[in-house]
Every structure is written in structure tokens, then in C-alpha cells.
C-alpha positions in Angstrom: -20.8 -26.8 -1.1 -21.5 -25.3 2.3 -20.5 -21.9 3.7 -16.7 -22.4 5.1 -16.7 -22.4 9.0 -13.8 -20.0 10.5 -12.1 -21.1 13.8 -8.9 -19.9 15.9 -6.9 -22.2 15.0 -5.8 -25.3 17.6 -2.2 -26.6 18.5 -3.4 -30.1 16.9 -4.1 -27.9 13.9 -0.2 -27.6 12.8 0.3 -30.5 10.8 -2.7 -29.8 8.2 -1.4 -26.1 8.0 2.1 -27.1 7.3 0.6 -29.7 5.1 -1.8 -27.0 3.2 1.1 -24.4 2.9 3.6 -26.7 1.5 0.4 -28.1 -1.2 -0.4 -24.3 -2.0 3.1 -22.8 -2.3 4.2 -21.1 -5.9 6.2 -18.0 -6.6 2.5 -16.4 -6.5 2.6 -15.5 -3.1 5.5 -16.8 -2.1 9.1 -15.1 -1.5 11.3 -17.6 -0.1 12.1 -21.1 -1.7 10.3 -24.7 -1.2 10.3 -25.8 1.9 12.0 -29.4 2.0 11.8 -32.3 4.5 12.9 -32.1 7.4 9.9 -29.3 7.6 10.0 -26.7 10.3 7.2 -26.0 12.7 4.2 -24.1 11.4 4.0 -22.6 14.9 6.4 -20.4 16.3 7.1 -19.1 18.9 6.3 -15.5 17.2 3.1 -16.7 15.8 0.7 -19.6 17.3 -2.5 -21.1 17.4 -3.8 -17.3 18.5 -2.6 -15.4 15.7 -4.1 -18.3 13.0 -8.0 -18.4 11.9 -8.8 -21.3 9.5 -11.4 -21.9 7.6 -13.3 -25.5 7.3 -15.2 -26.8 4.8 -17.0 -30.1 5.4 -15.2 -30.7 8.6 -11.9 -30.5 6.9 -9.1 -27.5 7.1 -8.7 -26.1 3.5 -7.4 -22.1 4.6 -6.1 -20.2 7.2 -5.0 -16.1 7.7 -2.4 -15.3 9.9 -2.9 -12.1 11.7 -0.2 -10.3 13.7 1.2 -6.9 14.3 3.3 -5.2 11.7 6.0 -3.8 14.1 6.5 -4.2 18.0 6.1 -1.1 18.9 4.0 0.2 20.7 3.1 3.5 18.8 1.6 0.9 16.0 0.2 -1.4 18.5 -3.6 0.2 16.6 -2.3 -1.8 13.9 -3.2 -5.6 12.6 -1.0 -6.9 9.5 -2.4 -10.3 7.3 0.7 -12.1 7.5 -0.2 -15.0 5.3 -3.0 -16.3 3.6 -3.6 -19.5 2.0 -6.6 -21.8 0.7 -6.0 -25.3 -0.7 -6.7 -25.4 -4.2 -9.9 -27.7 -4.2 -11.5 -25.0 -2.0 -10.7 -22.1 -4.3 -13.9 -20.2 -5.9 -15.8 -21.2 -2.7 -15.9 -17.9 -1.1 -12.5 -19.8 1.6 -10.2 -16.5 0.9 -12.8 -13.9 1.2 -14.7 -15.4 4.6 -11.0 -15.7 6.1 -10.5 -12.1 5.0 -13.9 -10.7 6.5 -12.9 -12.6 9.4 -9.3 -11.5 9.8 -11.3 -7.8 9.8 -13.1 -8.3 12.4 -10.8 -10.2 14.6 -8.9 -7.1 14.2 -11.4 -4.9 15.2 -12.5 -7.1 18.2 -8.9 -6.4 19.4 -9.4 -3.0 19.3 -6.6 -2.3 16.1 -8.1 0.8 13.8 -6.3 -0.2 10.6 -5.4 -3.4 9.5 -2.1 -3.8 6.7 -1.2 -6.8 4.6 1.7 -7.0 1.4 0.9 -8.5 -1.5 3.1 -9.5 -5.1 2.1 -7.3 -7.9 1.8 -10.2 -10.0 -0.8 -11.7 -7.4 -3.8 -10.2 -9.2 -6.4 -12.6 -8.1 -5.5 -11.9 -4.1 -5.1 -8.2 -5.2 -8.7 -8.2 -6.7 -9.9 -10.0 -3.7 -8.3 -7.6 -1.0 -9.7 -4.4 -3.0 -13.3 -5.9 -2.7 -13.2 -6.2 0.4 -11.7 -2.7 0.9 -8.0 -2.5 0.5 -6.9 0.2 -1.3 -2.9 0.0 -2.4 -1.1 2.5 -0.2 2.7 2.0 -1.5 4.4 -0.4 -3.9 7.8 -1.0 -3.3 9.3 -1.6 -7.0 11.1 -4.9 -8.1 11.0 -5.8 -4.5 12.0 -9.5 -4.7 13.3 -11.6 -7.8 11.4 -14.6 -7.9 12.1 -17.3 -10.9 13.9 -15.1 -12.7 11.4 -12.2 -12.5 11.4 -8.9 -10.9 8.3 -8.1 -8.8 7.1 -5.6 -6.9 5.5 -5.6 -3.4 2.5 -3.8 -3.0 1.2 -2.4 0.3 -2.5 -2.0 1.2 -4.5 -1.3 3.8 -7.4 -0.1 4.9 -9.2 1.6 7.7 -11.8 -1.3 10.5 
């Protein structure tokens, strides 16, 4: 398989990302129920094309990062937070999360942010190993956070300095 190719996403994209985050949910990553028909928007009007890199492999959309800020403020506008991260299952162990993570970095940096933030379920070791390769280091876990499926889990925060 080929190197994925990352994009800003397009407004003709949101169909294949609502499709690829309803494919990839589980109580992995996920904090809020299924979605079920009829499906909202994948754009908002808080987060768009703009704030959405995917990633491509073979000229079809398998993952995407959303980037954002964490608050509105302006005192944390130095500040990027990966809101969301997903690659369809097929593409997993083809280097899709960690080219949309590099990527996400330097978008960051490109708009000037100094640190970039993302939360991640302590039970989500495989995006937790992923996000400490590529320099995240855990800077607060917030115990028993959510209860997902029965199960407590915490909500760990990392970061790291761009």
C-alpha cells in the first residue's frame, strides 16, 4: 500500500466522514451513544471543512483529525486541540493515524499555536501508544471520567509542546 495522502478536507467530503465515523465508532474512543438515522451533519457550524484534514489512500478517504481550539478565549488562542480522530478499519496498520497526527502538528504550527492538546480514554491504549510516539506526554487524567458500557473510564489529557 502507498503512503496515505493528507488534504484539508472539502464540503463534498461530509458524507464519506459521517459515513467513516459511524463505520469506526465503539466505546473505544467514543463517549456519546450510536448515532442513528436520521444522521446529523458532520459539518457544523463550529467545525468545517477548515478544521478537518483527511487522509487518502488510493484515491479513497479512510481518516481524518479534526483540529480546533480548546477554549475561545483568547488568552489560549497559542493553543490547538485534536478534537477527533478516526481511520477506517481496513486502513489501520498503514501508518493513516500517525501521518494524520504528524499532520495535525504541523498544521498547528503553520497557524502559529505553540502547544497542541488532545483527550484520550484510558482504555484507548493503542491511540495512547500512538500519541506518546509522536510526543505526547499525559499531562492530567481526569478519573472515571465517563461510564461507558457499564465501565468506569478515565480521561486522560496530553499534550505536547510544536
Amino acid at each position: 500500500m502507498t503512503e496515505p495522502y493528507i488534504r484539508t478536507a472539502l464540503p463534498e467530503d461530509e458524507e464519506a466522514l459521517g459515513g467513516l465515523d459511524r463505520a469506526v465508532w465503539s466505546y473505544r474512543h467514543a463517549v456519546g451513544p450510536r448515532e442513528q438515522p436520521p444522521y446529523e451533519p458532520f459539518f457544523t457550524d463550529r467545525t468545517g471543512p477548515r478544521d478537518h484534514l483527511v487522509a487518502e489512500l488510493g484515491g479513497r478517504l479512510v481518516g481524518y483529525v479534526r483540529l480546533g481550539f480548546p477554549t475561545p478565549l483568547a488568552s489560549n488562542a497559542h493553543v490547538r486541540q485534536i478534537q477527533g480522530l478516526a481511520v477506517a478499519d481496513e486502513a489501520r496498520g498503514h501508518g493513516v493515524g500517525r501521518a494524520l497526527v504528524r499532520a495535525a502538528v504541523e498544521e498547528a504550527r503553520r497557524q502559529g499555536a505553540r502547544r497542541i492538546t488532545l483527550r484520550v480514554l484510558g482504555h484507548n491504549t493503542p491511540a495512547r501508544r500512538l500519541y506518546e510516539s509522536e510526543g505526547f506526554v499525559v499531562e492530567g487524567i481526569q478519573p472515571e471520567e465517563f461510564r461507558l458500557a457499564g465501565e468506569y473510564v478515565d480521561d486522560v489529557l496530553m499534550g505536547r509542546r510544536i
